[in-house]
N, C-alpha and C positions, 0 to 999 in steps of 0.2 A: 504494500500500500504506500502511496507515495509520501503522503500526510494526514494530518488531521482532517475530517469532511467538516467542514466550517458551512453555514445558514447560507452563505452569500453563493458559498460553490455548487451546494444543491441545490438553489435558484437560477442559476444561470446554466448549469446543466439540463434543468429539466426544461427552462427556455429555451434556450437554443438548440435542444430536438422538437420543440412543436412549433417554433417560429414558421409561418410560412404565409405568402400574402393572400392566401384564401382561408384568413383567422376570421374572428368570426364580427358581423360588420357593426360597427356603431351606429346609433342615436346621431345625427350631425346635431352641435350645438347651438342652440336655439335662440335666437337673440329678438330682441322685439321690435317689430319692420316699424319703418316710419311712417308716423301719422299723414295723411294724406293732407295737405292744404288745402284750405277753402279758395275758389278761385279767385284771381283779383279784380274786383267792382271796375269796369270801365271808367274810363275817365270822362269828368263832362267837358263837355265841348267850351270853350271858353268864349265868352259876347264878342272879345277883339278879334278872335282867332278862329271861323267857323270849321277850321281844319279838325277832325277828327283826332286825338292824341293815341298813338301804335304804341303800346307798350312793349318795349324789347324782348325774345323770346327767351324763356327759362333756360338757365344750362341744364345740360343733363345730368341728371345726380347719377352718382355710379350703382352698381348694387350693391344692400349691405354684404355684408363676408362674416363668417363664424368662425373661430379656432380656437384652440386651447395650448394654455402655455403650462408648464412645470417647471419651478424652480424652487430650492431651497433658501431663495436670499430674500427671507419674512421679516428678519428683525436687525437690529443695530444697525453699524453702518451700511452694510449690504441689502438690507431691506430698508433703507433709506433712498439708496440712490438707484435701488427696483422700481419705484413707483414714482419716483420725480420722473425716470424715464419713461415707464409708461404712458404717464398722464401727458409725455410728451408728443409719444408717439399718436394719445387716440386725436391730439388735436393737429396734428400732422394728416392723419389716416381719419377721418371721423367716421366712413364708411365699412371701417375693421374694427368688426368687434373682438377684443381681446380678453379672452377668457380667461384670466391669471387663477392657476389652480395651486396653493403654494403648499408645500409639502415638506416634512418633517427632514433632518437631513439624513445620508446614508439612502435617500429614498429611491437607489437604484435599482436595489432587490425588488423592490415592489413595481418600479417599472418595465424590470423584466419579465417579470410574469403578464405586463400587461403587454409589453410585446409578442407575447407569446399567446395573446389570447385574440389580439389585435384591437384593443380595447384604449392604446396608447395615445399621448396625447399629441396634437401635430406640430407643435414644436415643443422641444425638453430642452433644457440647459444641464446635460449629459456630459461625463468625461471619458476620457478617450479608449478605456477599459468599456464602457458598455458599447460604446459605438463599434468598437471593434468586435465583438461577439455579434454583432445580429447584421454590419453593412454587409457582409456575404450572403447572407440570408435576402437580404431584401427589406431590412426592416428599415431604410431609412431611403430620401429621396435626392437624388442628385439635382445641384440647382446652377452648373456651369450655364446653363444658358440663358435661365432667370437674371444671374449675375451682369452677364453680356449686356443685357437690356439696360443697365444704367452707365451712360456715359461716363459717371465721375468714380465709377468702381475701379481700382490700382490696385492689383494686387500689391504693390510695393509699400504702400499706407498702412501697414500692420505689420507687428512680429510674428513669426512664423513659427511652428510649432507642429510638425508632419506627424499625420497620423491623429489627430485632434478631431480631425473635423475631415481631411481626406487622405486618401489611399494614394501611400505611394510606396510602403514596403521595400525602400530600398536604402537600407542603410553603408555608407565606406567609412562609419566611425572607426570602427575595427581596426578599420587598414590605414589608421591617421588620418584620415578624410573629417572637410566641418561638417555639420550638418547643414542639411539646405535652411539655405536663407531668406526664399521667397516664396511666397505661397504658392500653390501648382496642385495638377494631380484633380482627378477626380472630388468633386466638391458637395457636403453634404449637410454645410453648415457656417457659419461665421463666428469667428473669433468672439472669447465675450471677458472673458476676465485670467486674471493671470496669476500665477503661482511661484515664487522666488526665492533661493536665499539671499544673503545680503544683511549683512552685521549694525546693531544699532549698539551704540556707548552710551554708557551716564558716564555725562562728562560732572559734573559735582561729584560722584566718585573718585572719579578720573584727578579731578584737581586736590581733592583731599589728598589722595596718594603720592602725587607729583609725578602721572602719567602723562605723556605730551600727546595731543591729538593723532593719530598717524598718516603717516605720507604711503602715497601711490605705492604698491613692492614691497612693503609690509610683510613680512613673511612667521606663519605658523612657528618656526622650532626658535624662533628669535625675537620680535618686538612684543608680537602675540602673547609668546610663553612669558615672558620676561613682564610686562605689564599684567598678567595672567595673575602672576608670583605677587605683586605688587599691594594689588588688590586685596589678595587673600589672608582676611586675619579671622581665623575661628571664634576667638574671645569677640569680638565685636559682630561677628554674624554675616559678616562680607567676604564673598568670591569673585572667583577672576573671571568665570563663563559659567553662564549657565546654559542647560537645554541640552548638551552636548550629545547623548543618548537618545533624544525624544525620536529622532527620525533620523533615517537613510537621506531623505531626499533632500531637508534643507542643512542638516549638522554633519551628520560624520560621513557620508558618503560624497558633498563637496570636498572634505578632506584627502578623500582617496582619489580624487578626479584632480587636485590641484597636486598631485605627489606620483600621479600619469598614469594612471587608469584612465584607457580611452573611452569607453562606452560599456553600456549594463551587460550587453552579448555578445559573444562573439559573431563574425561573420558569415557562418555557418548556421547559426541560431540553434546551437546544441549546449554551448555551456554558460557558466555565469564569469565575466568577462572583468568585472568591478578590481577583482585582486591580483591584475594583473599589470606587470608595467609600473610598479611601482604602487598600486593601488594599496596592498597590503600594509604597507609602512603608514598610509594616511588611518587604513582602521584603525592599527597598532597605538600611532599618535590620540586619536580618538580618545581611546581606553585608557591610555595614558592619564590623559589629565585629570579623569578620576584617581586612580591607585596610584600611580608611580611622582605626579607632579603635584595631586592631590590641591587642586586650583580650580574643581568643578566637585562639588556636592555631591555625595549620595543621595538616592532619593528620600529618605528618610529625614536626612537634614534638610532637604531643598523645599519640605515642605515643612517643616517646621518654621524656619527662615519666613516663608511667602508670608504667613498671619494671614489678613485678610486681605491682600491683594491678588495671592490667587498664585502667583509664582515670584521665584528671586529679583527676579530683574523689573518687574512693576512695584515689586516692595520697595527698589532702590537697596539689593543686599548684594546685586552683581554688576559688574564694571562690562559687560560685551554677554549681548547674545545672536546668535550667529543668522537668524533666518527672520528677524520683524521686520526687514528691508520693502516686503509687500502687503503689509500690515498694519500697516501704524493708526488706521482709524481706530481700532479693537485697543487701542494703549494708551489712544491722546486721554478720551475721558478715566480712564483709570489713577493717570498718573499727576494730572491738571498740573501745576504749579509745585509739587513737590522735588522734584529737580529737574535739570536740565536733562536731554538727552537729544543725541544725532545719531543721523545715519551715515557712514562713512568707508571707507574703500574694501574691499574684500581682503585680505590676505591671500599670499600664495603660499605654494607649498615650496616641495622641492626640485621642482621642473622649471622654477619662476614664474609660472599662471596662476589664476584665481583658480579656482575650481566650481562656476559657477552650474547648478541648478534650475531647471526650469518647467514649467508647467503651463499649458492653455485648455481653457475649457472649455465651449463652443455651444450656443446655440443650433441645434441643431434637426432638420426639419425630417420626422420623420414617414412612414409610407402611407398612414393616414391623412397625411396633405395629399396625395396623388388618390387616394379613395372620395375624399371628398371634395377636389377639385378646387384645394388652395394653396397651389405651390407656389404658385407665382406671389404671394400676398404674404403666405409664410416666407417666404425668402427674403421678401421686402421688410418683413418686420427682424427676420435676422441680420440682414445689413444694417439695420435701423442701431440694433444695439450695439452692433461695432463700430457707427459712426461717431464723427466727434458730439453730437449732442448728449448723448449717452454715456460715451467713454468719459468727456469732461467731466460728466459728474460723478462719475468713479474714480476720477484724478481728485475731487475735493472731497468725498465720504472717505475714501481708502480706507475701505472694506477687503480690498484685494488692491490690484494694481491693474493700470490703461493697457490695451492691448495694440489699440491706434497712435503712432509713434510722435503724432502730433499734440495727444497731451499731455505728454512727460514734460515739454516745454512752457507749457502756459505759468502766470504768477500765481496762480489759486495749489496750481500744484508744487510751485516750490515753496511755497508758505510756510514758516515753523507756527507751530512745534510739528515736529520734530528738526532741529536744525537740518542742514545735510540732506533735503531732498533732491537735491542734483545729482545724487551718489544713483539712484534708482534707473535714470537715463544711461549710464553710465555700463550698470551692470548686465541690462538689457542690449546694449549694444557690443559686448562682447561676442565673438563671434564663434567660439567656441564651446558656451556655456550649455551643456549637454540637457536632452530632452528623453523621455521616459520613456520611449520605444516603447508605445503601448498597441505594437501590432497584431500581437499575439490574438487568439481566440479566447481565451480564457487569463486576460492578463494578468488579474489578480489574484488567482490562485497562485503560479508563478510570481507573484510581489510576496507574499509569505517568508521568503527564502529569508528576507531580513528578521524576522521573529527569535531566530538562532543566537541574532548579535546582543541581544536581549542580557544573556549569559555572561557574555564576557563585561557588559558593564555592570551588571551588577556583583560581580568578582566570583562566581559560581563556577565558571569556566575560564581558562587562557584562549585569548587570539589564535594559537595553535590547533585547540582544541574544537573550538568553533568554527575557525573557517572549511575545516573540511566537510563540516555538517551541512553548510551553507550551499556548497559544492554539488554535493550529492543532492541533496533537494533539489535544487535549480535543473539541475542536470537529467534526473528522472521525471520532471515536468514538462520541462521542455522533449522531451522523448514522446509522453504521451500524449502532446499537443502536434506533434509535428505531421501529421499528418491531415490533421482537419485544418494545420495553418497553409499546408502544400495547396489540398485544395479551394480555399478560402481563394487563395494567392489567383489560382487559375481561375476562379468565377468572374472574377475581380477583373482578367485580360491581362496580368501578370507573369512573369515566368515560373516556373515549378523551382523549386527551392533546389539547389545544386546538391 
């Protein structure tokens, strides 16, 4: 058995064997036509004027249109700047009725059953794990030609993030190669929000200690550690980093990326690729700083430390944590006026790069726009959320971070607090900053393989002992996917996997 059978894998298992577009048909959603006008009273003829007055002819109103949206961004700052957008869009669209259906998060699993029942709603704000599971299938709608229709559509206007939103299954990370940098490839969705690491300071830490801000090349085993050390007095309740454990994708997995670990898989898509090329030394470093440098909390003390703010570093008990770079709306209210804090340069590792992280999530339209005959309208309203009306106000909530490259620039988004928002343009325009390869059929099961590392931070296991656990997981999953990702690949007009 390869692993644990987890809720989310036997949902998406049992999905994606009944997915198929003759599921079974909806209700279309119902919205309430518009009242007819009473016609307008002729005009009277005027004493001076015996000329009859011709009233101009009506334009034609369009028809109304029905849809339904699913997103998890209900509350704080992301359901804040959901619904200033909406309310932007109906009076943009007032003939699209948008059916905002908002749902709890994690609310994948439930969507894939409704994929599978075809009961799904015509546009989801979905990531690249479920979209990948069913576009072979059919579960979602292509809209390269919708797109075409708008003159002022560039692909170049956005960061890109393959595999998100379109199929292009063609990775040369492996082989040193960047990732593509422009959007391309079969299209089944628009960019909508975005996922990052990227290091924020309490600088009144910072200056209590007599840490200097750091400059560009800033490197992990040197300013990093060293300010780390700095920071960290037990008696007083203050560390040098915190988070360092919480995740693969924004903490200790940039580490293994900036120390030359090229990409998550190999080029083959057989094994797990992270600990290679140097990768090992950045997990190793990782682990470190708990046990060996002892400049990052156990979790036992890192909650104790929080009190009521909820972690070290909102407490003001930690000097750098490594991944609030696309976050900061979720901190500004927490931390108000109680100290200063910035965002500012990544460090690197031992290759001299960052080791940047990256994530997109995408509005995306699926095969019930093409049953109910609103592709063209769902498409329009997924451009809508990637354009700048939408994305600017996700540059001032920063609930997540702009996906459109134009509003990294504007003054609402460089605003402190948090000092140091120019860092976030910054880190986004690296060109190297690696993406999740979520092409797989089953990605998430295959994302588990990090649960192992679990072990060695909490000092249960050695880095030695771990990584090979890590290995073999990875490695018998990708075995048992590789054949439904061959043909996935070939439905798709792709080549068969070598």
């Amino acid at each position: 058995m390869i692993g644990p059978v987890t809720r989310r894998r036997m949902l998406l298992a049992s999905a994606g064997a009944a997915l198929g577009l003759a599921g079974t048909a909806l209700l279309a959603a119902c919205g309430e036509e518009a009242a007819e006008e009473e016609p307008a009273s002729p005009a009277a003829a005027s004493a001076a004027s015996p000329a009859p007055v011709v009233e101009p002819a009506a334009a034609p109103q369009a028809e109304p249109v029905n849809f339904r949206y699913v997103t998890d961004h209900t509350s704080g700052p992301r359901g804040e700047a959901m619904q200033w957008g909406l309310s932007k869009f109906a009076q943009t669209r007032p003939n699209v009725n948008v059916r905002f259906v908002p749902q709890p998060s994690q609310y994948e699993d439930v969507f894939a059953i409704q994929m599978a029942a075809g009961t799904q709603a015509e546009v989801g704000m979905l990531n690249g794990g479920t979209f990948n599971h069913f576009v072979a299938a059919g579960g979602f709608t292509q809209i390269n030609d919708a797109l075409d229709k708008h003159p002022d559509f560039n692909p170049e206007f956005w960061y890109f993030n393959a595999d998100s939103y379109t199929v292009n299954y063609e990775y040369g990370q492996a082989n040193g190669e960047l990732p593509p940098q422009v959007m391309e490839g079969p299209q089944y969705g628009m960019p909508f929000q975005g996922g990052l690491n990227g290091p924020a300071l309490n600088l009144t830490l910072a200056e209590e200690y007599g840490i200097e801000f750091p400059s560009p090349g800033w490197s992990y085993e040197n300013e990093f550690l060293e300010g780390a050390k700095k920071a960290t007095d037990p008696e007083k309740g203050t560390w040098g980093n915190f988070g360092v454990h919480q995740s693969f994708d924004f903490n200790w997995g940039p580490m293994m990326f900036a120390d030359g670990a090229r990409s998550h898989r190999n080029a083959s898509e057989t094994e797990l690729y992270v600990f290679e090329n140097g990768g090992d030394t950045g997990f190793q470093f990782a682990v470190d700083l708990i046990h060996k440098y002892k400049v990052a909390p156990p979790a036992a003390i890192a909650k104790e430390i929080s009190g009521e703010f909820g972690d070290p570093m909102t407490a003001g008990k930690a000097w750098v944590n490594l991944w609030w770079a696309g976050y900061t709306g979720f901190f500004i209210p927490r931390i108000k006026d109680r100290f200063q804090w910035s965002l500012c340069p990544q460090p690197v590792g031992r290759t001299g790069n960052p080791g940047h992280w990256w994530s997109s999530t995408g509005n995306l339209v699926t095969s019930a726009a093409t049953t109910f005959g609103v592709v063209e309208e769902a498409a329009d309203f997924s451009l809508f959320t990637a354009g700048p009306v939408f994305q600017d106000r996700i540059a001032i909530e920063r609930g997540t971070f702009p996906i459109l490259k134009s509003s990294l620039d504007r003054p609402e988004t460089l605003a402190a607090p948090p000092e140091g928002m120019k860092w976030q343009k910054t880190f986004m325009e690296y060109e190297d900053k690696k993406p999740m390869m979520m092409q797989l059929p089953n990605f998430w099961e295959f994302y588990e393989w990090r649960n192992f590392a679990e072990l060695a931070f909490i000092g249960e296991k050695s880095v030695d002992e771990v990584v090979p656990q890590m290995l073999d997981y990875a490695r018998r999953d990708l075995i048992s996917q590789r054949d439904q990702y061959d043909q996935n690949r070939q439905k798709l007009g792709l080549p068969p996997l070598a």
